[in-house]
C-alpha positions, 0 to 999 in steps of 0.5 A: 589322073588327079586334078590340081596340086598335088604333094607327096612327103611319104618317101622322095618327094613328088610334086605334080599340077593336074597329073604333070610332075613339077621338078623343084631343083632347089632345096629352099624351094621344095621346103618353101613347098613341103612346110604349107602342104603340111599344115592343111590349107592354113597360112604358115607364119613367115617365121615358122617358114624361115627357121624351116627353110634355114634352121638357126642360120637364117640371113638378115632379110629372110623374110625378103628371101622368102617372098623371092622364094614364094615368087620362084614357087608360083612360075614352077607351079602356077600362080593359082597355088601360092599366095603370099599374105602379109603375114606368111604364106598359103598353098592352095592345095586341098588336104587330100592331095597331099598324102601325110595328111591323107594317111594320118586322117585314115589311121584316125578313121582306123582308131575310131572304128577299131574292131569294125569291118572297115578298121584293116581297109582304112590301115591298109590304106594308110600304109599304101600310102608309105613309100619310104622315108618321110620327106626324102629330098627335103633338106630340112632340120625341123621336118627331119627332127620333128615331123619325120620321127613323127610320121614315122612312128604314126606308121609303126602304130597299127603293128605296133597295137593291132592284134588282128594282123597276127590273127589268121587269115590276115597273118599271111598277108602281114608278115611280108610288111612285118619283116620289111617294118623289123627290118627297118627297127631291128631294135622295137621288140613289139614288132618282131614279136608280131612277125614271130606270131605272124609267122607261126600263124602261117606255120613257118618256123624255121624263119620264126628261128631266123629272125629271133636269132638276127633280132636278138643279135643286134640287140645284144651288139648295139645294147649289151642285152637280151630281148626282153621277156615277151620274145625269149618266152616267145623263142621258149615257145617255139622251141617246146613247139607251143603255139605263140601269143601276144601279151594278153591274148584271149581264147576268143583271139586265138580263134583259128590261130595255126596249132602246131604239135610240141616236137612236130618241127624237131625244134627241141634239139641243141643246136636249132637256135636261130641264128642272124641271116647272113 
């Protein structure tokens, strides 16, 4: 169990003292909370707090409100973790027991050590940490269009631009969060090309089809085009039974890739274009 404060923001959020959840009911409240847990033990000025907490509505005696606020805070959390200084507000959490900041300093270590042994355990870590939409249950206008557009694409990073995910071994461990990120982004092409090599790494082409026809029908539906030219010579690929690359993939990365033989899935004919799950 972990001791002291801790805030999780990576999904609905989670408030607990010493393993102990705290419900904060109120949306000023979980605010008041969520803007200090996000800037590492540094004091938040009381207008930065205010135009997080009311946006561009703000009463005439905010900062009044806030210290009320921040006194409602301390009896819901305890004393020891809120402290009011007079020019704004500190929470006396450490940075590791709040998870944004604990998930962005892991995909910082992940960089760092790109091509390392430890590079895919940091991201893996970091992406343990995702439960879902950011801040979920924070009723905030500039968490929702700042930091949560933010840390939303900080996630898609490592799928984004980390081969290794689709090189096998690893591709059958990537592709069950691949499809979930598509999912999510029907529109980012990047990623449902790596889901397409993931995928046929592990030898499972008639999902590669699948999901080549749902992604592009929802692009020609809410933009009016084609996929770009990485996944149609990708679908090109997989329909002349050519094992698939990412743009700018080495023999040296392809070491181990899965082969498969032009025809081997009777790919060729007609009517196999894939078409959108139903």
């Amino acid at each position: 169990m972990r001791r002291g404060l801790t805030v999780g923001v990576l999904g609905v959020l989670e408030v607990a003292v010493d393993g102990r959840p705290v419900p904060l009911t109120t949306g000023k409240l979980r605010t008041l909370l969520v803007v200090p847990a996000m800037s590492a033990s540094a004091t938040v000025s009381m207008k930065r707090l205010a135009e997080a907490v009311w946006s561009d509505a703000q009463p005439r005696y905010s900062r009044r409100c806030l210290h009320i606020y921040a006194a409602r805070l301390r009896e819901a959390l305890g004393r020891e973790w809120i402290e009011t200084r007079q020019d704004g507000l500190l929470l006396r959490a450490a940075p590791a027991a709040v998870d944004a900041p604990r998930f962005e300093r892991a995909l910082d270590r992940a960089a760092a050590g790109r091509g390392s042994p430890r590079e895919r355990e940091l991201i893996q870590d970091a992406l343990a940490l995702w439960r879902g939409r950011p801040f979920d249950g924070v009723s905030s206008r500039r968490l929702e269009e700042i930091q949560a557009p933010r840390l939303t694409e900080r996630h898609l990073t490592p799928w984004n631009g980390a081969p290794s995910w689709t090189s096998s071994p690893a591709a059958g461990e990537a592709v069950a969060e691949l499809g979930e990120q598509v999912t999510r982004h029907l529109l980012r092409e990047s990623l449902c090309l790596r889901l397409l090599v993931a995928l046929d790494r592990c030898g499972r082409q008639a999902e590669e089809l699948r999901w080549y026809g749902r992604v592009r029908a929802v692009i020609a539906r809410e933009l009016g085009v084609e996929p770009n030219r990485d996944l149609r010579r990708a679908h090109a690929d997989l329909l002349a039974g050519r094992p698939l690359d990412l743009p700018g993939a080495t023999p040296a990365t392809r070491q181990g890739w899965w082969r498969h033989r032009p025809g081997q899935y009777e790919l060729n004919r007609p009517n196999s274009f894939g078409r959108p799950s139903r």
